[in-house]
PyMOL CGO cylinders between C-alpha atoms (Angstrom):
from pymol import cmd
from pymol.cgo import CYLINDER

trace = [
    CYLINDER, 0.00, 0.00, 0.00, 1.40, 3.46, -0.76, 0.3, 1, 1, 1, 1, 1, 1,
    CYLINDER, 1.40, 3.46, -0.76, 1.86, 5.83, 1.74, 0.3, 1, 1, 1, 1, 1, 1,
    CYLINDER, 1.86, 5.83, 1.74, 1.58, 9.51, 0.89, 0.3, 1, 1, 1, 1, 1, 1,
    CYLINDER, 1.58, 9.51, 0.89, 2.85, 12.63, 3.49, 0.3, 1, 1, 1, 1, 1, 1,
    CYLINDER, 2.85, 12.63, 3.49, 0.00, 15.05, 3.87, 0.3, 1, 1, 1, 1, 1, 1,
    CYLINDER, 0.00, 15.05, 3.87, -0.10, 17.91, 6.71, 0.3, 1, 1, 1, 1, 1, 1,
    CYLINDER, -0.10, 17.91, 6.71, 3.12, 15.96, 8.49, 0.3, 1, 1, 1, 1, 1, 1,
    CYLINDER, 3.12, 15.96, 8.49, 1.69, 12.51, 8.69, 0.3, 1, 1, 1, 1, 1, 1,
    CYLINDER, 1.69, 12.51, 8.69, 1.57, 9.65, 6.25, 0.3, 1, 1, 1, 1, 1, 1,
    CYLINDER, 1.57, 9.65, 6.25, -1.47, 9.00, 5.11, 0.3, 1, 1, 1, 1, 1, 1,
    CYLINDER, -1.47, 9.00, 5.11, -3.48, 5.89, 2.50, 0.3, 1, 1, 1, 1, 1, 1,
    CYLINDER, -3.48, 5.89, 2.50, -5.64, 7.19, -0.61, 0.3, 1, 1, 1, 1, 1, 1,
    CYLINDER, -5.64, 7.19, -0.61, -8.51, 6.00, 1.81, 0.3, 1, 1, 1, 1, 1, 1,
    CYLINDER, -8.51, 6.00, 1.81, -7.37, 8.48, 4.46, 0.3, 1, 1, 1, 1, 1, 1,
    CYLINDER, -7.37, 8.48, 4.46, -6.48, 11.22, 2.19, 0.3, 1, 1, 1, 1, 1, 1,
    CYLINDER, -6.48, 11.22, 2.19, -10.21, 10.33, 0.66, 0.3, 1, 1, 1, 1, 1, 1,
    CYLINDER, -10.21, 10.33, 0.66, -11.92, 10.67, 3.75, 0.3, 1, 1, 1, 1, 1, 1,
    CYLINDER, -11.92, 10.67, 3.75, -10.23, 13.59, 5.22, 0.3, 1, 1, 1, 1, 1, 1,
    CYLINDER, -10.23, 13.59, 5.22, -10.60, 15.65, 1.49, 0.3, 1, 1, 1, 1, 1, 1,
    CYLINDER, -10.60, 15.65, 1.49, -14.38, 13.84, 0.84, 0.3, 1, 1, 1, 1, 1, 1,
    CYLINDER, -14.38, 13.84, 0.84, -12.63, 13.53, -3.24, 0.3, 1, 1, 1, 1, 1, 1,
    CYLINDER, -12.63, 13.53, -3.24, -13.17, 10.20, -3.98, 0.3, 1, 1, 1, 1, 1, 1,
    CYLINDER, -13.17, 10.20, -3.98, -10.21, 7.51, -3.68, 0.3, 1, 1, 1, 1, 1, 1,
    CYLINDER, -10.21, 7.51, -3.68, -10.63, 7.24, -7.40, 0.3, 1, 1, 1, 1, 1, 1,
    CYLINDER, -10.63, 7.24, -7.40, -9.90, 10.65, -8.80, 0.3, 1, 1, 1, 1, 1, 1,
    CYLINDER, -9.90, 10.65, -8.80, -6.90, 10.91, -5.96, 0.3, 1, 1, 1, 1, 1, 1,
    CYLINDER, -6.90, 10.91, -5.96, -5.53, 7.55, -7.38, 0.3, 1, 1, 1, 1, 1, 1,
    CYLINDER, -5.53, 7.55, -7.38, -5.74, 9.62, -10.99, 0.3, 1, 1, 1, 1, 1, 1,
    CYLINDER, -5.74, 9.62, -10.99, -4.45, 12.07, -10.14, 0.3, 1, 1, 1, 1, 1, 1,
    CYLINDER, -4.45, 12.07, -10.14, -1.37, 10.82, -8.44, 0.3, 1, 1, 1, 1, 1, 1,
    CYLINDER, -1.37, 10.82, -8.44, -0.75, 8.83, -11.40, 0.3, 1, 1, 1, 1, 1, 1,
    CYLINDER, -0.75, 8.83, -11.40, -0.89, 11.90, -13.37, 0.3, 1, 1, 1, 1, 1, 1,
    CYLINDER, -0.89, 11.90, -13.37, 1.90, 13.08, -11.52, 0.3, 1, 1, 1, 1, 1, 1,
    CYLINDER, 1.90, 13.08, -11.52, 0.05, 15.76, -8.99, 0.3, 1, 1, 1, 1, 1, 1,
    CYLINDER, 0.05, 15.76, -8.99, 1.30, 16.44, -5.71, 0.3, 1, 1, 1, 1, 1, 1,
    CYLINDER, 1.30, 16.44, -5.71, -0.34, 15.16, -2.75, 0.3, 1, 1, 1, 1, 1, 1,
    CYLINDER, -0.34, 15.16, -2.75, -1.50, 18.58, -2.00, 0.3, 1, 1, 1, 1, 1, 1,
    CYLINDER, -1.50, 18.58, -2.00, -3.25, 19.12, -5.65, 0.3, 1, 1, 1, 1, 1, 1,
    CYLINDER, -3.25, 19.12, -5.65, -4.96, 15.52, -5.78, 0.3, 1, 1, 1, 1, 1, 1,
    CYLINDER, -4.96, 15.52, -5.78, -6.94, 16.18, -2.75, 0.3, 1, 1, 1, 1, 1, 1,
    CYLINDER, -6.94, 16.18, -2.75, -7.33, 20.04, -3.62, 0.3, 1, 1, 1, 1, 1, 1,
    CYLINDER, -7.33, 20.04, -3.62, -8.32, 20.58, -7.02, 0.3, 1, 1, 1, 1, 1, 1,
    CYLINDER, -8.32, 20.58, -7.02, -11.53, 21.26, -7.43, 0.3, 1, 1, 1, 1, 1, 1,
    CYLINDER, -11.53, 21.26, -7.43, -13.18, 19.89, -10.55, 0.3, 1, 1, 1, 1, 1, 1,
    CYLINDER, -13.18, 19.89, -10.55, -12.51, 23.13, -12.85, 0.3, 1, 1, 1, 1, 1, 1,
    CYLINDER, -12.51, 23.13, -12.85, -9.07, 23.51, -11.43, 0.3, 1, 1, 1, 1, 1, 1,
    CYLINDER, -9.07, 23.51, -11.43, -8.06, 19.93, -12.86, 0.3, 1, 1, 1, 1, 1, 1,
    CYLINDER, -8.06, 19.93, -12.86, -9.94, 20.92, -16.14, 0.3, 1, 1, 1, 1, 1, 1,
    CYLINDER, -9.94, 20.92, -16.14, -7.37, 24.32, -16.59, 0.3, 1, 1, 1, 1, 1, 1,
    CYLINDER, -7.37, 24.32, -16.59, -4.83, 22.08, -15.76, 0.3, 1, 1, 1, 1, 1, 1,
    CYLINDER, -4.83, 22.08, -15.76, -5.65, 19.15, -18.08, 0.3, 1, 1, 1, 1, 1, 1,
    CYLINDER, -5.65, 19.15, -18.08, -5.81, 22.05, -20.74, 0.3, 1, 1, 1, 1, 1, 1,
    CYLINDER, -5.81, 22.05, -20.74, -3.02, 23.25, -20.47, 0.3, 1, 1, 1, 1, 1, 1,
    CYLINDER, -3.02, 23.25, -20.47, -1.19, 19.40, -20.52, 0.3, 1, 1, 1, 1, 1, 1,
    CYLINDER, -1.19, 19.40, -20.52, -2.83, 18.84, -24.22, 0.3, 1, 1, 1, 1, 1, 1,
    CYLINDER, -2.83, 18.84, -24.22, -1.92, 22.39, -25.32, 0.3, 1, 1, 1, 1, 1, 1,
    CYLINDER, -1.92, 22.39, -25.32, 1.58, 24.68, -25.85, 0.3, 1, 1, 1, 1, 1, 1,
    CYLINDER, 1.58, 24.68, -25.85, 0.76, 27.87, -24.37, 0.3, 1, 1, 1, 1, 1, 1,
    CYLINDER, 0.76, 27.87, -24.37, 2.84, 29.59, -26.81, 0.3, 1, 1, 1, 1, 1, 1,
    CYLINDER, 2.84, 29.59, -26.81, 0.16, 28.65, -29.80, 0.3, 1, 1, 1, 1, 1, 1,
    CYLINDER, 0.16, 28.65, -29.80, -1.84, 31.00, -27.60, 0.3, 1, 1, 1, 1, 1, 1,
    CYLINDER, -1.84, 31.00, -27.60, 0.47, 34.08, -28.22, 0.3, 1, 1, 1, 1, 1, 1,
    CYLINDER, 0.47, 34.08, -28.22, -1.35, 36.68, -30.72, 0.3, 1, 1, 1, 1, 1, 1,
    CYLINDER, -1.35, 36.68, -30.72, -5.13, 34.87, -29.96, 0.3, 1, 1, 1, 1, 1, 1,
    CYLINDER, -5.13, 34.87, -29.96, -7.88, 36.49, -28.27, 0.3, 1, 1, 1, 1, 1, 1,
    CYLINDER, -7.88, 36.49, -28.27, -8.98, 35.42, -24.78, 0.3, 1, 1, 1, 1, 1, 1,
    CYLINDER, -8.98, 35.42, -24.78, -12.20, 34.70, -26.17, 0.3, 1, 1, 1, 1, 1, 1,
    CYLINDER, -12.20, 34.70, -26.17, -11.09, 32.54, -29.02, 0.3, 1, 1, 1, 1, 1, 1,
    CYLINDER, -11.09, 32.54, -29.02, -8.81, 30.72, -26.00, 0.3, 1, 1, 1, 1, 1, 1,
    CYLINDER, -8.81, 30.72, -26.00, -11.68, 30.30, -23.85, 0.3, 1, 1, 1, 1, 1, 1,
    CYLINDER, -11.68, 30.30, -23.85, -13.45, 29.13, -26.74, 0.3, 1, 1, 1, 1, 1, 1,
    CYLINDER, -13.45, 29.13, -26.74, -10.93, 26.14, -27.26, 0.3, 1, 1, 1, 1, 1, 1,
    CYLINDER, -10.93, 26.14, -27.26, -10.65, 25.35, -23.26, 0.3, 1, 1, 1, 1, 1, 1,
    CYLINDER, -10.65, 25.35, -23.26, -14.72, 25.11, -23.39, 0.3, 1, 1, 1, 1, 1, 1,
    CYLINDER, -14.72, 25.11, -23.39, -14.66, 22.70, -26.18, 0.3, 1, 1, 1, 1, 1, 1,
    CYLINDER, -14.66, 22.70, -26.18, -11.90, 20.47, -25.14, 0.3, 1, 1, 1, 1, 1, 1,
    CYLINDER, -11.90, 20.47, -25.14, -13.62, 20.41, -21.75, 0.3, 1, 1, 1, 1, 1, 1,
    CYLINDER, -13.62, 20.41, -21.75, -17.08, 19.41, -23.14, 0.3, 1, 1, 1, 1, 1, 1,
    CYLINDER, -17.08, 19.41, -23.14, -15.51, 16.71, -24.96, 0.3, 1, 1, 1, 1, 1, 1,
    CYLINDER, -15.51, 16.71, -24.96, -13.13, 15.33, -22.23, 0.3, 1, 1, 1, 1, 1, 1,
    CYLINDER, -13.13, 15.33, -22.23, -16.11, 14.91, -19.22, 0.3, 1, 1, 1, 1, 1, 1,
    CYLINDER, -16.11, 14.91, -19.22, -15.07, 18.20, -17.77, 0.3, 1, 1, 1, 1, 1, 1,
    CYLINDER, -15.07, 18.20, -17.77, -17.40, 21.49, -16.60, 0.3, 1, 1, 1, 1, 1, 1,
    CYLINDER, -17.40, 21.49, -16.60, -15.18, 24.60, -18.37, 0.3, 1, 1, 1, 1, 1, 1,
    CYLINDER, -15.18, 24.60, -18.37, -14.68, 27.44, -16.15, 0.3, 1, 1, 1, 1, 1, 1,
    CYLINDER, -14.68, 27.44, -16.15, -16.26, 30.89, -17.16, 0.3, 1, 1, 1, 1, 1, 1,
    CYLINDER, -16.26, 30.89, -17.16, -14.34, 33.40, -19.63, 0.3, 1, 1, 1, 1, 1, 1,
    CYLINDER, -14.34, 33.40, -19.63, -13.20, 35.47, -16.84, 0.3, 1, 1, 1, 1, 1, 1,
    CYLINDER, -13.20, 35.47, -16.84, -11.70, 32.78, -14.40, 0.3, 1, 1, 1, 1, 1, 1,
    CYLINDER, -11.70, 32.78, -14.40, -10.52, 30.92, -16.86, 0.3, 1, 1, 1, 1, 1, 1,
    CYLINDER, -10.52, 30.92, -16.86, -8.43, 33.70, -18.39, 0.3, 1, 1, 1, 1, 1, 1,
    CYLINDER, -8.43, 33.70, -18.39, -7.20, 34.55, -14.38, 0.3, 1, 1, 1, 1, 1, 1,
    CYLINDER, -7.20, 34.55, -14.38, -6.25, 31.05, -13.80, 0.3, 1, 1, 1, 1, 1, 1,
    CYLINDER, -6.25, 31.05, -13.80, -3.99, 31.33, -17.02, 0.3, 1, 1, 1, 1, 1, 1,
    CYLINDER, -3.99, 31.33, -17.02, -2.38, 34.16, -16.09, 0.3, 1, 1, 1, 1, 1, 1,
    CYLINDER, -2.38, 34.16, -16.09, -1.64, 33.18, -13.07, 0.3, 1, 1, 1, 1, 1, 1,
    CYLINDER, -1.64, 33.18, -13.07, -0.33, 29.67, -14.15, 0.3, 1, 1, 1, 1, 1, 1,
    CYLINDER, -0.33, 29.67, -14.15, 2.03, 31.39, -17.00, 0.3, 1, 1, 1, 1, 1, 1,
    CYLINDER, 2.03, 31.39, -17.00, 3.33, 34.50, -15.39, 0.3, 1, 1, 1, 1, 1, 1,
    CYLINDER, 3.33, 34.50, -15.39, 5.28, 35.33, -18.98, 0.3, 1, 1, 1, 1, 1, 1,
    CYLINDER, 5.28, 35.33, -18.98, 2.03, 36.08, -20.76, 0.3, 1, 1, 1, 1, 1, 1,
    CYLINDER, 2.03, 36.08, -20.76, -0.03, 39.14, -19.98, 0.3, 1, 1, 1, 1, 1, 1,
    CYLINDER, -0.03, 39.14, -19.98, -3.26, 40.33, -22.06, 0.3, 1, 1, 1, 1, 1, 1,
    CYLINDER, -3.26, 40.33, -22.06, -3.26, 43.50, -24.09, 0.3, 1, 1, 1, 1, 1, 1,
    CYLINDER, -3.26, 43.50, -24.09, -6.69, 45.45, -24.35, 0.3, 1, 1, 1, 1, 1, 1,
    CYLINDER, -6.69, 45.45, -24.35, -7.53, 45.67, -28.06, 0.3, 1, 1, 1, 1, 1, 1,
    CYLINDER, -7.53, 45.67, -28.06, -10.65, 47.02, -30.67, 0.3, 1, 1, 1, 1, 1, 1,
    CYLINDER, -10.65, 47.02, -30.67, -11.74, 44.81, -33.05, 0.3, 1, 1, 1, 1, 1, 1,
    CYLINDER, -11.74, 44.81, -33.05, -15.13, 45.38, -34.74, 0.3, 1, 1, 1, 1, 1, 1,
    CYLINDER, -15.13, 45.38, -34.74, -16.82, 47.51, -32.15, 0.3, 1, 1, 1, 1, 1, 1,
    CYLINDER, -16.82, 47.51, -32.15, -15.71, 44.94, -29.73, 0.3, 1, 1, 1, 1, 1, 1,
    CYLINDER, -15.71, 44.94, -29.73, -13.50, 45.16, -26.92, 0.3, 1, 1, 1, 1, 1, 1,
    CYLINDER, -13.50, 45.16, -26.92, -11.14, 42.05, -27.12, 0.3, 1, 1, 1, 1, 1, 1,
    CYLINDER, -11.14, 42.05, -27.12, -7.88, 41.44, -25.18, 0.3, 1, 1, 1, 1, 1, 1,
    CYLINDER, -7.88, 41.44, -25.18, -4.58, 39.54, -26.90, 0.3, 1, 1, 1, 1, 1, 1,
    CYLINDER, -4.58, 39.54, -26.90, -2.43, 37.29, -25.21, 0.3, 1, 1, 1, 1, 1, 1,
    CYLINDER, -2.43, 37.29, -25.21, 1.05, 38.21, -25.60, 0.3, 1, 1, 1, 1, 1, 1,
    CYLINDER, 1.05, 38.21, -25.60, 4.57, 37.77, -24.18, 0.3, 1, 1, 1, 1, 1, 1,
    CYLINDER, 4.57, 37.77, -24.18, 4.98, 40.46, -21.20, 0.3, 1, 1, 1, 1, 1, 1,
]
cmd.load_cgo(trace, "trace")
């Protein structure tokens, strides 16, 4: 049985279960995925969807798109891997927070206020 250190003690996927309520499934996952002990039993749902995301992608595709374009992608590969996408605004927060490189540049296009990722 694997033993995992969480808050100073070692701890099961049963006991890390119980004392997150995630079930021992998605921990097991996400261990395998290669999350820390702190993530598995803290992501919430949404969280491990931005993070997924940005697994399957290259952020540096994203360089020159709009946010909305990017959210756009994120909400379709979410849909279609069993995920519930995070709205625009959180999702583009959780991005720039994740890549601290990229920064968003306000922008007109078509009587439309847009903002372009870019390298800061």
């Amino acid at each position: 049985m694997n033993m995992y250190e969480y808050k100073g003690r070692l701890c099961s996927t049963n006991e890390l279960s119980e004392m997150s309520g995630i079930p021992v499934a998605t921990i097991r996952s996400r261990l395998r995925k290669g999350y820390s002990v702190n993530e598995a039993v803290q992501l919430t749902p949404t969280d491990e969807s931005v993070l997924e995301f940005n697994d399957a992608s290259f952020w540096e595709d994203w360089l020159g798109m709009s946010t909305s374009y990017l959210h756009e992608i994120y909400w379709r590969w979410s849909i279609s891997n069993g995920y519930s996408p995070l709205s625009k605004i959180p999702f583009v927060r959780q991005i720039m927070r994740m890549y601290p490189q990229l920064k968003t540049v306000p922008t007109r296009k078509e009587n439309e206020c847009c903002r372009i990722i870019r390298l800061k």
